[in-house]
Every structure is written in structure tokens, then in C-alpha cells.
C-alpha positions in Angstrom: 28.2 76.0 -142.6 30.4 73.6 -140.2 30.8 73.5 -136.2 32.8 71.6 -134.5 32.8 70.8 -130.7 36.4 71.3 -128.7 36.2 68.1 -126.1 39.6 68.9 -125.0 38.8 72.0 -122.7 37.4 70.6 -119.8 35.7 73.2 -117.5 35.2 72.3 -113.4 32.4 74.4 -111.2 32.8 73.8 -107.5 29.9 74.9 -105.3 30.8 75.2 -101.5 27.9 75.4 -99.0 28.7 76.8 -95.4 26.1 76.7 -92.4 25.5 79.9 -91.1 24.8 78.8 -87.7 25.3 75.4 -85.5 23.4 74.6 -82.9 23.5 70.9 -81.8 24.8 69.3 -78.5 25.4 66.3 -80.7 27.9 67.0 -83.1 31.6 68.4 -81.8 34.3 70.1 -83.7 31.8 71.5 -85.3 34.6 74.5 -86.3 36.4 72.2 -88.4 33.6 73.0 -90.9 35.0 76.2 -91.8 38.6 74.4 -92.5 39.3 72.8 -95.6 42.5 70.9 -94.9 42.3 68.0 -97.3 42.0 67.9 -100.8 39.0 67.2 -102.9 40.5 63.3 -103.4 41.3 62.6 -99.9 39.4 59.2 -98.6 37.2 58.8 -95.7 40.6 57.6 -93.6 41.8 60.7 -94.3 38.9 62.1 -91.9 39.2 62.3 -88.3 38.5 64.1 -85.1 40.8 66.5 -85.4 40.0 67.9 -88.5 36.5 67.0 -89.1 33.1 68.0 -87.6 31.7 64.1 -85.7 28.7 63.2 -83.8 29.6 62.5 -80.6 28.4 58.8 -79.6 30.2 58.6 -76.2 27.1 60.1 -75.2 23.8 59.1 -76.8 20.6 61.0 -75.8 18.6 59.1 -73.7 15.1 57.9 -75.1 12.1 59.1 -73.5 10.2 56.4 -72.5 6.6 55.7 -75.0 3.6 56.3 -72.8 0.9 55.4 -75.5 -0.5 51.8 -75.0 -1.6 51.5 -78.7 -0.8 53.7 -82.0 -3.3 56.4 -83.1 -6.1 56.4 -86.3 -4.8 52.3 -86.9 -8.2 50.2 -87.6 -8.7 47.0 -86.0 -8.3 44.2 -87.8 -11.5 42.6 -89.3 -12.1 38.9 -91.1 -8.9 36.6 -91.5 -6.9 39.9 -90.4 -9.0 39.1 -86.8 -7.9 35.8 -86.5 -11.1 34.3 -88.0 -10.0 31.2 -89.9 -13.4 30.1 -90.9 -13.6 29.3 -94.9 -16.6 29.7 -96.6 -17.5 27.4 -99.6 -19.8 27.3 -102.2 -21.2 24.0 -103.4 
């Protein structure tokens, strides 16, 4: 009994995966998603506003401002961690 293996037949899968739904305020163009307008070797300067989805950073979100004073469930500090330089020594 032989077998050989063909390595000349190269087979390609492609898997495309489409949002169903977009809802953001930060990305726009967001229907350039649906559009496939370059090919699968085009480079990132290929890309631009026009006809790709972008977040929009002429317009960052404003950051709420922290009201906690210290973070939550840290331990304090104990021994050298403290601040306590004194060295013990056995003699």
C-alpha cells in the first residue's frame, strides 16, 4: 500500500465576521463596515476616513473626576514596607 500527499493544491478558507448592531458615539463611519473596497493585501495607508470605520479623537470623552481618597481592600503596609528601617541582629 502507498499514499502520497498532493502539496500543490493549496486550499484558502476566508471567515468574515459582521456586527449586527453599533452603538457607540465614539467610532464614525461606522457603515464603511459593511463595505469591502480594498483587497485582502492592501496596507494600513491604504485605510482612511473615507472608507474605513475610525474612532473619533477630535472629541475625547471627558474623565469623570475620582472621588475615592484611597483604593479599596489594599492592606497597609507593615515592617520595612512601613518605613521601619530598624535591623535586627543576632550576635
Amino acid at each position: 500500500m502507498y499514499a502520497t500527499v498532493d502539496r500543490t493544491v493549496y486550499k484558502t478558507e476566508q471567515l468574515i465576521v459582521l456586527p449586527g448592531e453599533v452603538v457607540t458615539e465614539d467610532w464614525d463611519n461606522t457603515a464603511a463596515l459593511f463595505i469591502q473596497d480594498l483587497d485582502d493585501e492592501a496596507l494600513f495607508q491604504d485605510f482612511s476616513r473615507n472608507n474605513a470605520a475610525y474612532v473619533n479623537r477630535e472629541s475625547p470623552p471627558a474623565a469623570e473626576p475620582s472621588t475615592d481618597t484611597a483604593p479599596e481592600n489594599v492592606p497597609e503596609p507593615t515592617g520595612t514596607e512601613a518605613g521601619d528601617s530598624t535591623e535586627r541582629c543576632s550576635g
